[in-house]
N, C-alpha and C positions, 0 to 999 in steps of 0.2 A: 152638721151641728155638733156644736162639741159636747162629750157626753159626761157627765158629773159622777164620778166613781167612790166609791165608799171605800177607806181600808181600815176596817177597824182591828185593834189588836190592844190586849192586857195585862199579859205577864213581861219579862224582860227574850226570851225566846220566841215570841210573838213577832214584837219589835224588832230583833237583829234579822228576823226571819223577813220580814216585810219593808222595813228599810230597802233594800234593792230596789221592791218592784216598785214604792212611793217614787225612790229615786229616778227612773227609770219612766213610767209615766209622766213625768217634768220635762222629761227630752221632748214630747208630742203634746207641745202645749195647742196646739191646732186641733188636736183631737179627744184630749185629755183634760179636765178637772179634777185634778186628785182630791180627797176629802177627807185628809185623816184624822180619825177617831180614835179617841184614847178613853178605857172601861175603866183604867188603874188600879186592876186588878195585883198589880205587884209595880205600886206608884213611885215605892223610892227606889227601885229598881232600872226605873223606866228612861230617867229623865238624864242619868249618864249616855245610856245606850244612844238616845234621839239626838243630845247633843254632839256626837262625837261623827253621827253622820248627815248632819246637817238638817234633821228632820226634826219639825214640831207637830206637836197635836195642833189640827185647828180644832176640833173640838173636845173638852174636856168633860168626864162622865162624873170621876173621881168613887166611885161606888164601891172601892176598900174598905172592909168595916172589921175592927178588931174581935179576933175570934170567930168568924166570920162563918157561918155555913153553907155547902153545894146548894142548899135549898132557898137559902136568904139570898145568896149572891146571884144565883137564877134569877129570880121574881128579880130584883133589882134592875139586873139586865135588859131584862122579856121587857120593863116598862120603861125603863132610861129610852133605851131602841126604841121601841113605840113611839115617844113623843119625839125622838130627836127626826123619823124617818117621815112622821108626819110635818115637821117643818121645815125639814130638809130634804126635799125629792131628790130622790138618786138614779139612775140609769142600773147601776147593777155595784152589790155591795161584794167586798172583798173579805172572806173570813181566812183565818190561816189555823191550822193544822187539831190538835183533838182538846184546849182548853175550853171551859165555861162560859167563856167570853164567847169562842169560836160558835159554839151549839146555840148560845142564847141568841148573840146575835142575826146568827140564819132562823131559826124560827122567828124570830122577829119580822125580821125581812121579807120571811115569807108568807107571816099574817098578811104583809101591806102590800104583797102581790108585787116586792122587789126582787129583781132576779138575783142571786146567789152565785158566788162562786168562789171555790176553794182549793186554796193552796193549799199547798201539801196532801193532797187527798188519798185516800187507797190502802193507808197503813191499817195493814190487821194484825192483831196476834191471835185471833179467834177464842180469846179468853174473856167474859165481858167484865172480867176482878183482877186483868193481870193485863197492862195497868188499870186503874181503879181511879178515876171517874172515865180516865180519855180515850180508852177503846170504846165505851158505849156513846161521849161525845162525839168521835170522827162517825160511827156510825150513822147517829142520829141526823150529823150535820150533813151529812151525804144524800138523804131521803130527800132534804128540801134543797138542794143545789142543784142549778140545773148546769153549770159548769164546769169540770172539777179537773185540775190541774195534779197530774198525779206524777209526785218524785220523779220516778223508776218505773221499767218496765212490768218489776211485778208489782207490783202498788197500782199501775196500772190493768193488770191481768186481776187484780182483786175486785177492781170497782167491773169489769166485763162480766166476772162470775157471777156477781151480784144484781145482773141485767140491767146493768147502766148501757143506756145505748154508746157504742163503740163513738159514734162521731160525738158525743158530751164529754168525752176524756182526751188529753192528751197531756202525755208525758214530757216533762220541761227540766229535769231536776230540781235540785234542792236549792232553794234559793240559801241557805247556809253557805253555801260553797263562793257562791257570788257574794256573800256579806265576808267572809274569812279572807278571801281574794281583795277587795275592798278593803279589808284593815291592814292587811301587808302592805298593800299601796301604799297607805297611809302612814305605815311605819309606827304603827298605833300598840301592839304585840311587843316591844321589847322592854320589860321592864325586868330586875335583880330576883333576886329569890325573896321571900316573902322573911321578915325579920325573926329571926332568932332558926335559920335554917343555912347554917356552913356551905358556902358555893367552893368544894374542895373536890371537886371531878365526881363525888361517888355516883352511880348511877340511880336515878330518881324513878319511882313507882309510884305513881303518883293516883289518887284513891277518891272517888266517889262513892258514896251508899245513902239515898236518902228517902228511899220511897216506902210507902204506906204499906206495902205488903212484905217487907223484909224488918218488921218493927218489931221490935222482941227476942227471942229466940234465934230467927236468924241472924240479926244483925249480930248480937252474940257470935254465932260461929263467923260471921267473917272478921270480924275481932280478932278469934282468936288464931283464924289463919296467917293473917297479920305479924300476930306474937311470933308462930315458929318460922314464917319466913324471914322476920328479922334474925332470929336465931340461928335458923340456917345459914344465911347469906349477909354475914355481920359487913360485908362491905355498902349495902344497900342503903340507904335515906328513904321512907313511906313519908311523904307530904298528903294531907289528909283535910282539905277545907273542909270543916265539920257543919253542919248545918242546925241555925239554928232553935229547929221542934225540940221540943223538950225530951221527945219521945227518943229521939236521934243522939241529943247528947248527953243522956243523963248514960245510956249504954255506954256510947261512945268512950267519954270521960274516964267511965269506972273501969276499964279494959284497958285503955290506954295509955291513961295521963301520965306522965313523968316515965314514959320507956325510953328509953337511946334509941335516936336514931327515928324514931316513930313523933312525925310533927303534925302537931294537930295545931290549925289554923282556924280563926276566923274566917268563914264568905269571904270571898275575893271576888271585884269585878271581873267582867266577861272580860276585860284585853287580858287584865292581870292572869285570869285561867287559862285563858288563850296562849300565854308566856309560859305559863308553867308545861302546859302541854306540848305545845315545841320543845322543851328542853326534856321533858320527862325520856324516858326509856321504855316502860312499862305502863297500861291503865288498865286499872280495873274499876268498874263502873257497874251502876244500874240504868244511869240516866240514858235518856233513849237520843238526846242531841249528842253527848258526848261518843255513844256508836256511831253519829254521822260525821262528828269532826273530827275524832284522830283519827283515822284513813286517810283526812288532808295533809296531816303531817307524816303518814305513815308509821305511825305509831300502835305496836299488836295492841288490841283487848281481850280482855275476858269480861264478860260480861255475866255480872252479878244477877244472876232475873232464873226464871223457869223458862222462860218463851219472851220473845220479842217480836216488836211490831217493824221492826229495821234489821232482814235477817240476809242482806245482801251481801254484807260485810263477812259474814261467819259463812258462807255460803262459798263466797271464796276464799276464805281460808284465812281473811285478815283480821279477824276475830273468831269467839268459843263462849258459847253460851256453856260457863260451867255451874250457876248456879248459886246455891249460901252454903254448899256442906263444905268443912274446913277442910276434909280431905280431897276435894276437888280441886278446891282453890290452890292448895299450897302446892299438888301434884302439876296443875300445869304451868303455876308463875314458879314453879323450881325448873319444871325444863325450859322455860323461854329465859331464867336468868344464868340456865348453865350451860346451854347447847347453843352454840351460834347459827347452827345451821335451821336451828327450829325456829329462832328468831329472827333470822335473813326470810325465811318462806313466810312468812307473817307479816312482815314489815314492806313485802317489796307488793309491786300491782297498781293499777293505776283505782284511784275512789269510786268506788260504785254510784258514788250518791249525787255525784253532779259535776258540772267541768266550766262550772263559774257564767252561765248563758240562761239561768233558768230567769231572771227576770223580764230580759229581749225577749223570751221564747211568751212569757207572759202573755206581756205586752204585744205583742204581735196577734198572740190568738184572740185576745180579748179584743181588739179592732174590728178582726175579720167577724168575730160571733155578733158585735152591736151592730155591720155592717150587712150580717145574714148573708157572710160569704161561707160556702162547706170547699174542701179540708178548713179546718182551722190552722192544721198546721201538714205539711205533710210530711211522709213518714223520714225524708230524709232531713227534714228540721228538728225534729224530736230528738231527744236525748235518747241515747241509747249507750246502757251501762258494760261494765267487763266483761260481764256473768253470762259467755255465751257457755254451752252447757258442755265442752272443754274444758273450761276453765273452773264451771264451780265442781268440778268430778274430783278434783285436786279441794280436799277437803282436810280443814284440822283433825279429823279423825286419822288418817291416813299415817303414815310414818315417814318421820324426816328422810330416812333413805329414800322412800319413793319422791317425794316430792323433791329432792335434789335430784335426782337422777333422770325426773319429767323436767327442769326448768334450768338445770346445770349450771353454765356460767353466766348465763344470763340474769336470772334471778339475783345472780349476789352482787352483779355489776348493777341492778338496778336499787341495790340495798343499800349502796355504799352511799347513795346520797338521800337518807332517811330522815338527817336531821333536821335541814330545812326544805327538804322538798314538800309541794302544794300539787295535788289534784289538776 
């Protein structure tokens, strides 16, 4: 019998993220009814992403509400879901990774006694304000899953400590990698530099900062690390899609506005960032997606945060959590813009976060669990990431001599094709 599967998802990273495995379920239409749901929770965000992969909402929630609160947009949720699950019986609902949507809709699911299961599962930073709602969302949503599809092997090792029984998890990657993989196909990724920004060779750093806990004060110093890196390295171009909270660019703005060289942009769609991030040289970032897609392009970060819930990346050494002090920041995007060899060991390594299979690998487990076959998947179908403990012992901490001298010429032959290389 064929089984009627829920995927619900709300933001625009929701979407890109779950796209594959909508996709992907269509291939087994023998044993699949996909069901997608859409909360629109970030609605005009939404509707580029679904068309460009051929995916529509079949059902529509619309529960966006200007100015919106975690607590108004919950209850909206808890009860949209209720009444949609009561007239839509489902086999087993699909949540994806640590939004509002993700939490509301598994309790939801899990009032009506719907089985649960969750992509992207296992991410912890063990901080429950860093990030701030979605570390205690992926928490929350993991009590009431009884599935849980975990990136990475440590993401996987997180949901075992937490005494998730060993056979409810299996490790798939990141379905990111399969949606990024998916747009290159597509040829969807190549678009100019974004207007009033010179395509004159210089090399690009290209700059995220948008989250709740870096608002004020630090956003301030990464500003102004900003300032002396351009100062230092006047051959440099900082492209900056600013974001727009008020909270974000009223700083922004006052720090920034009219510097050389330092471009502050409106929001760019996901290909359009997608473009800039292949061509950048540098990212510094807070955002926790952009740690799992420049690896695709091999592209080093720094990552802007205290602690991260994606720490695969800096672990092998293709990113560095340095934080908001300006003396951090401009100390290690000075050596990654002035030492090539600290920049070759950063840039080279194959992606931790997945190898473009995590949708198949989905899809396959989720068969065998409606079919109450065990393995779900065995160990040699599971994704299994770089990070054998080799390799992350070679850490950003470390000093360029050693790590040229563990990785030699191999490293920098695998650097040379950083520009458009893919995971």
């Amino acid at each position: 019998m064929k089984k009627r599967i829920g995927i619900v998802f709300g933001t625009r990273p929701d979407a890109i993220k779950m796209a594959p495995v909508i996709l992907e379920l269509r291939k087994h239409p023998d044993e699949f009814i996909p069901v997608a749901i859409s909360t629109g929770q970030h609605r005009q965000m939404l509707d580029q992403v679904l068309q460009v992969f051929d995916v529509r909402a079949d059902i529509e929630l619309d529960l966006m509400r200007h100015n919106q609160t975690l607590n108004g947009l919950t209850r909206r949720i808890l009860e949209a879901m209720d009444t949609l699950l009561a007239e839509n019986p489902l086999d087993c609902l699909l949540v994806q990774g640590d939004t509002t949507t993700a939490f509301g809709a598994a309790l939801a699911a899990f009032y009506r006694k719907v089985p649960v299961a969750h992509v992207e599962a296992g991410l912890r930073s063990h901080d429950i304000y860093q990030p701030w709602p979605e570390e205690v969302n992926r928490r929350l949503a993991a009590v009431v899953t009884q599935l849980h599809f975990a990136p990475t092997p440590l993401a996987a090792e997180n949901l075992l400590m937490e005494a998730i029984p060993a056979q409810d998890v299996v490790t798939t990657g990141n379905t990111i990698v399969d949606a990024v993989h998916k747009l290159l196909e597509m040829q969807s990724i190549e678009h100019p530099l974004p207007e009033g920004v010179p395509d004159d060779g210089s090399p690009l750093v290209l700059m995220t900062s948008h989250r709740r806990e870096s608002w004020g004060g630090e956003l301030e110093n990464i500003c102004d690390a900003i300032l002396e890196l351009v100062e230092g390295f006047p051959h440099i171009r900082v492209i900056y899609p600013v974001h727009l909270n008020p909270n974000v660019t009223s700083t922004v703005e006052a720090k920034l506005s009219n510097c050389d060289r330092i471009h502050l942009i409106p929001p760019v769609d996901y290909f359009q960032f997608l473009s800039l991030l292949r061509r950048c040289y540098l990212v510094l970032t807070d955002s926790g997606g952009v740690q799992e897609e420049a690896p695709i392009f091999h592209k080093p970060v720094l990552v802007l945060r205290k602690v991260t819930e994606r720490p695969e990346a800096s672990l092998l050494g293709m990113a560095k959590i340095v934080g908001t002090s300006r003396e951090a920041i401009v100390r290690e995007a000075s050596r990654l813009l002035s030492n090539e060899y600290a920049y070759r060991a950063m840039a080279a390594g194959e992606c931790p976060y997945g190898d473009g299979r995590a949708a198949a690998r989905i899809a396959t487990a989720l068969s065998r669990w409606l079919d109450g076959e065990r393995p779900l998947l065995h160990d040699s179908e599971q994704f299994q990431d770089a990070g054998s403990s080799q390799q992350v012992s070679i850490g950003s901490d470390e000093s360029v001599e050693q790590v040229v001298e563990v990785i030699g010429d191999e490293l920098a032959g695998q650097a040379e094709g950083r520009g458009d290389g893919v995971c």
